[in-house]
C-alpha positions as CSV (number, residue, x, y, z in Angstrom):
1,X,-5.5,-22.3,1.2
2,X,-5.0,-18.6,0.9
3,X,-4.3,-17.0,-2.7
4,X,-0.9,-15.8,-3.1
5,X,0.0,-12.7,-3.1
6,X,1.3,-11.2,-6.4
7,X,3.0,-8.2,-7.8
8,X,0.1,-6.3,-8.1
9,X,-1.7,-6.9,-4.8
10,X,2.0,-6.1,-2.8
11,X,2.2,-3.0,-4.9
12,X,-1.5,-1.8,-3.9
13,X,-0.3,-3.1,0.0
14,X,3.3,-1.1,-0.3
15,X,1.8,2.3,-2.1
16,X,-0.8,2.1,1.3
17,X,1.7,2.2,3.7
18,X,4.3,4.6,2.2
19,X,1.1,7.2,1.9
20,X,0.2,6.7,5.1
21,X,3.5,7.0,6.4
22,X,5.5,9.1,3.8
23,X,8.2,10.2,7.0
24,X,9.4,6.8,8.4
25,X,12.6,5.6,7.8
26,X,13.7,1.8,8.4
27,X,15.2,1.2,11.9
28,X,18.1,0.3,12.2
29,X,19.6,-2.4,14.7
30,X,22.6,-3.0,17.3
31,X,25.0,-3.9,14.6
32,X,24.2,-1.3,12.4
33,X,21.6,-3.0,9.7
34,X,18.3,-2.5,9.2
35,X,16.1,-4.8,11.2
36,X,12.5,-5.8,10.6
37,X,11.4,-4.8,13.9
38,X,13.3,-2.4,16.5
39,X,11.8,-3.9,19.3
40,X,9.9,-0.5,20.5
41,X,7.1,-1.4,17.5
42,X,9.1,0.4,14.6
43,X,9.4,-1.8,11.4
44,X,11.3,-1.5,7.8
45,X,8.9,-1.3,5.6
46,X,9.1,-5.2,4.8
47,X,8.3,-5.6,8.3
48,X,5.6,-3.2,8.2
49,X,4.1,-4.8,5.7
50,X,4.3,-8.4,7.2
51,X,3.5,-6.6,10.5
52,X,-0.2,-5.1,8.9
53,X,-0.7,-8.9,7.5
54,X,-0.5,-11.1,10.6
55,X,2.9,-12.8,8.9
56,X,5.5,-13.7,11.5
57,X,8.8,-11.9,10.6
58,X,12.5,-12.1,11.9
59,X,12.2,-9.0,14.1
60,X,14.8,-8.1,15.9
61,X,16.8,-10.6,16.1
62,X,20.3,-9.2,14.8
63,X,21.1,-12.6,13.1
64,X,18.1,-12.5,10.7
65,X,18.7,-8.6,10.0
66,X,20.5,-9.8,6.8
67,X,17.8,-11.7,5.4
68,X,16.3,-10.5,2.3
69,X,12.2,-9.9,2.1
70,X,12.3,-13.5,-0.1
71,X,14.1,-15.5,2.5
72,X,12.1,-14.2,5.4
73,X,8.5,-14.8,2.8
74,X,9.8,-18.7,2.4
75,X,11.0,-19.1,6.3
76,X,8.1,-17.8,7.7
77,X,5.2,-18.8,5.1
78,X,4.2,-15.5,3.9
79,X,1.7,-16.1,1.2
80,X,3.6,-14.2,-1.9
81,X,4.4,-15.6,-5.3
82,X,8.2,-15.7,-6.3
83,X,8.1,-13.3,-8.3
84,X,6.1,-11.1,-5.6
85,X,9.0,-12.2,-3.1
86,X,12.1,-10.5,-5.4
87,X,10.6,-7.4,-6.0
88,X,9.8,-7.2,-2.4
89,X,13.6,-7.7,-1.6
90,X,14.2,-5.0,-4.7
91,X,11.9,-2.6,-2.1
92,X,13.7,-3.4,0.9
93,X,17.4,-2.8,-0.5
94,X,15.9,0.3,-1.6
95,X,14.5,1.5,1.8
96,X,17.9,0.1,3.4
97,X,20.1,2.9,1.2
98,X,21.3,5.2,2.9
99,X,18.0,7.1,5.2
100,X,15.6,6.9,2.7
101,X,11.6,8.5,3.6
102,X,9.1,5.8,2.9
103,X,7.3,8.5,0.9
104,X,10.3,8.5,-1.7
105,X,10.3,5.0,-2.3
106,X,6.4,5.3,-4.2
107,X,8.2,5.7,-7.5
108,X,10.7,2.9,-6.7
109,X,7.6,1.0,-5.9
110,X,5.4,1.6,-9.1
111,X,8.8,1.0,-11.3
112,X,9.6,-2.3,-9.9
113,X,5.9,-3.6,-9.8
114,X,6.0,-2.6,-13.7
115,X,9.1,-4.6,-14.0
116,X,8.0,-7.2,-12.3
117,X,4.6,-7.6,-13.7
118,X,6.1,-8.6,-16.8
119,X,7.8,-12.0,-14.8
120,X,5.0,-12.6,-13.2
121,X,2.0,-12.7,-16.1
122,X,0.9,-15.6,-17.5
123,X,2.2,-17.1,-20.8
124,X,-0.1,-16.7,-23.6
């Protein structure tokens, strides 16, 4: 069985892919959402991130673009903890507002990760 991914790990992960691709926006789909997958290999950065880690991910299909990171983790299997699934949905509503850069979101990223660190450690 594979180790879960937590906060931290999906933090490192995120940080990787916004610094290596500071100008992408997320796509955006038919009906006007943002999609995991645009069908011509673009992703939101959700999808990016599934994309770079072998998970399976909704894609394209226009009704899954409203899933949340978290649904699309349980669905599909990804190997996060829960706490590591809601601050990925955290990222992705951030990336979804309005056409955010990938490289603005590294201080979103390092915020939530501190936030969510705190859920996510073990009881003393």
């Amino acid at each position: 069985m594979v180790e879960p991914f937590g906060v931290p790990e999906l933090r490192d992960l995120l940080l990787g892919i916004v610094d290596r691709m500071p100008d992408n926006r997320n796509p955006v789909g038919l009906y006007g959402s943002c999609v995991f997958d645009d069908g011509d290999g673009r992703h939101c950065i959700i999808g990016q991130l599934a994309y770079e880690q072998g998970w399976r991910s909704p894609g394209s299909n226009p009704f899954a673009n409203e899933w949340d990171a978290s649904k699309a983790a349980s669905y599909y299997g990804w190997p996060v903890t829960p706490v590591g699934g809601e601050m990925l949905d955290r990222v992705q509503a951030a990336a979804d507002t309005g056409p955010m850069l990938w490289g603005l979101l590294r201080d979103v990223i390092l915020s939530l990760a501190k936030e969510f660190s705190a859920q996510e450690a073990p009881a003393a």
